[in-house]
N, C-alpha and C positions, 0 to 999 in steps of 0.2 A: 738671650733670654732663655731661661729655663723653663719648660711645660712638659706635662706626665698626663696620660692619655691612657683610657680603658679599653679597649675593642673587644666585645663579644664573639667568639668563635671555639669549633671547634668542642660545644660542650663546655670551655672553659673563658679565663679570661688572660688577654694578653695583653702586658702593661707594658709601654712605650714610657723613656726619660731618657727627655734629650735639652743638648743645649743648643742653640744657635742663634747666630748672628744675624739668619738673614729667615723673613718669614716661612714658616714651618709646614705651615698649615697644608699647603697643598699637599709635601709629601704626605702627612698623615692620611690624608684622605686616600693618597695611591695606595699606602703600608693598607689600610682598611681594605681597600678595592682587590688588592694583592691575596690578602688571608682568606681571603671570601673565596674569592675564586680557588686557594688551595683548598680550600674546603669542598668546593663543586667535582675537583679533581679528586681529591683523598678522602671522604667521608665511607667510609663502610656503616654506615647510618643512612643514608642517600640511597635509595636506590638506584639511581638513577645517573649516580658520579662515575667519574671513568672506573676510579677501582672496585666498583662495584661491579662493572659492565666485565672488566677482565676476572673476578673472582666467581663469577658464572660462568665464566667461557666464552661471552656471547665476542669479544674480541680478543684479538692477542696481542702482546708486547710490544708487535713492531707497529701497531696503528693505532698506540697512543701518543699522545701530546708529547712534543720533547723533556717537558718537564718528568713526566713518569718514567720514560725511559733511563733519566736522568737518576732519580730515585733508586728504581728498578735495582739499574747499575752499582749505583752506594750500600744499595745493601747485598746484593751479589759479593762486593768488597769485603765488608763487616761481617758478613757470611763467614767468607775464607780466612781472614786472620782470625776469628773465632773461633776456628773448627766447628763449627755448627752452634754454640750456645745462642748467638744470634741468628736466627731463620725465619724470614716473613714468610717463608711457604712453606713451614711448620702447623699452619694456623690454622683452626676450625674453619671452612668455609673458603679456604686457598688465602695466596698473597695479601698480608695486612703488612703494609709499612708504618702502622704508626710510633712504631720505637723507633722511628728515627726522622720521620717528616716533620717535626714540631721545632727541633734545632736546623734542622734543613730549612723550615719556612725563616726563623729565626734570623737566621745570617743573612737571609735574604731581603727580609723589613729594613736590616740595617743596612746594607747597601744602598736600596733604597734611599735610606735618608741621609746616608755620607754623600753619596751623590747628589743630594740638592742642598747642601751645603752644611747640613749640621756638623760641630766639631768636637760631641761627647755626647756619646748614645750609649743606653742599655733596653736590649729587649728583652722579655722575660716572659716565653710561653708554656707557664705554667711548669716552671722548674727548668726549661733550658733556656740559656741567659746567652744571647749574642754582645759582645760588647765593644766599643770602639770608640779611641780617645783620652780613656782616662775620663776619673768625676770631674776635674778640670785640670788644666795643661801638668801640674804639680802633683796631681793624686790620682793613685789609680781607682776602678771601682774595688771597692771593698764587698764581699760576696760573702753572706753567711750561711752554712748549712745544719740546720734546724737536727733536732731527735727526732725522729720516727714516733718515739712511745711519748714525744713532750713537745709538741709545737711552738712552746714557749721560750724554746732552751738552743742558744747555738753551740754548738759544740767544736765545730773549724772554721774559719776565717781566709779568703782567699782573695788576695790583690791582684787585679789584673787590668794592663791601659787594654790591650788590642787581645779578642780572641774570644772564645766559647767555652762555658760551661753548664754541663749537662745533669743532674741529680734524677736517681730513680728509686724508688721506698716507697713505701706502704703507706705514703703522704697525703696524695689525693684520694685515691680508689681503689686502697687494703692492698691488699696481694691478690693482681691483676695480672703477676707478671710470669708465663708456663715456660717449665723446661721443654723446648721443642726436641730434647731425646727423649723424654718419657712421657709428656704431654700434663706431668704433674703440676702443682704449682711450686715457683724456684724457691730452692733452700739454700742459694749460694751466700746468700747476704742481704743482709736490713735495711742497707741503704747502698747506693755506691755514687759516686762522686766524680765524676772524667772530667777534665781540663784539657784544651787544646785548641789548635788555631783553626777547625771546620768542624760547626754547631749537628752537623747531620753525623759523622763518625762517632765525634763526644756522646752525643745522645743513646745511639746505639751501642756503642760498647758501655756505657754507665746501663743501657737494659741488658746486657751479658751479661755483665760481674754480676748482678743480681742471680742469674743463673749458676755464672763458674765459682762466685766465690774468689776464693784463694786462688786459683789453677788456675784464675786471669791474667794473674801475675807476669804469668809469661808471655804474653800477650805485646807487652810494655817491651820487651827487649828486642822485637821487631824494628827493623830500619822507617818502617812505615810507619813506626808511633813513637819515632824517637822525638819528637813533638808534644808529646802528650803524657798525664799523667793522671795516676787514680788513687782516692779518698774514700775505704769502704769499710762499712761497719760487718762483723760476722753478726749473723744472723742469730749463732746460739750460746755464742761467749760476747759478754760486754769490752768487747775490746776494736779497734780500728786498726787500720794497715793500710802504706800508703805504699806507691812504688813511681818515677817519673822523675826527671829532673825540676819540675816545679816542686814536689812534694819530697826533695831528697835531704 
């Protein structure tokens, strides 16, 4: 049976489509129970949430929850194959991970529900897409990524049975997204577009390219992202650039 599912969180909404054979229902309720709590954990809206507690000082790194450590850690990573266009401790008010918790929570809803037996899942937190199985055993999901200046209009098409895709542009909340070298806001690119098989790295290097632009490019020739590939629009030529062995 097939059911699609709304959960409120996070400011936004994250939309569950899954298939399975065997009642669903509980996992959903965990996938809910789950985001809630990363929201308890990662809200810099929260006063009162761990990253809020560490972005005052009031504790440090090593006496948070494994999961922030965990976080912490991934973007320490995306940090360094970035050269810095990715930096949560770039950020007004200290350490903000949210360019990259939202495909991080993502991959992990769907775990969730691989493991109580569903056998074709998409989650979708508000532009990072965890996905797993294929639409059904013969077709992968089909993934379109929208204009920036035209919501109406897809412009690339992306198949994929198993893995993460992460989209950042000026979609939801304009141009949100700072160069943590200048503190400006990013002139790399309109949109960018990551593909890869861990929804927390896709996400954050898709909010890099927004930063690097073109000079991302190099990024992709790393052993560490021979894995992965990117779909980005320039910011002030109407033209795209792709680089990855998906996108080759």
């Amino acid at each position: 049976m097939r059911t699609q599912h709304e959960i409120e969180v996070w400011g936004t909404v994250v939309f569950v489509d899954v298939t399975s054979r065997v009642d669903i229902n509980p996992a959903i309720t965990e996938v809910n129970q789950y985001v809630q709590n990363v929201d308890e954990l990662f809200s810099t809206y929260k006063e009162n949430s761990i990253i809020s507690q560490l972005r005052r000082g009031e504790i440090e790194i090593e006496q948070c929850p494994p999961e922030v450590i965990e976080v912490w850690n991934l973007c320490a990573f995306v940090k360094e194959l970035t050269e810095g266009a990715f930096n949560p401790w770039a950020v007004a008010g200290g350490f903000d991970p949210s360019g990259l918790v939202k495909g991080w929570a993502a991959d992990n809803c769907a775990e969730i529900l691989l493991a109580a037996g569903a056998d074709h899942i998409q989650v979708n937190a508000a532009g990072d897409l965890a996905l797993r199985g294929g639409f059904t055993p013969e077709q992968p999901w089909s993934i379109g990524v929208v204009n920036p200046d035209n919501r109406l209009e897809i412009l690339q098409t992306f198949e994929i049975i198993d893995g993460a895709i992460a989209t950042s542009g000026t979609y939801e909340r304009g141009a949100h997204i700072n160069d943590p070298h200048t503190g400006m806001i990013a002139i790399g690119a309109k949109s960018a577009t990551v593909i890869g098989p861990n929804g927390a790295i896709a996400d954050a290097l898709a909010t890099a390219l927004m930063v690097a632009g073109r000079d991302g490019g190099v990024w992709f020739t790393t052993p560490e992202l021979s894995d992965y590939s990117a779909w980005v629009i320039d910011r002030h030529e109407n033209v795209a650039w792709s680089i990855g062995p998906a996108t080759a």
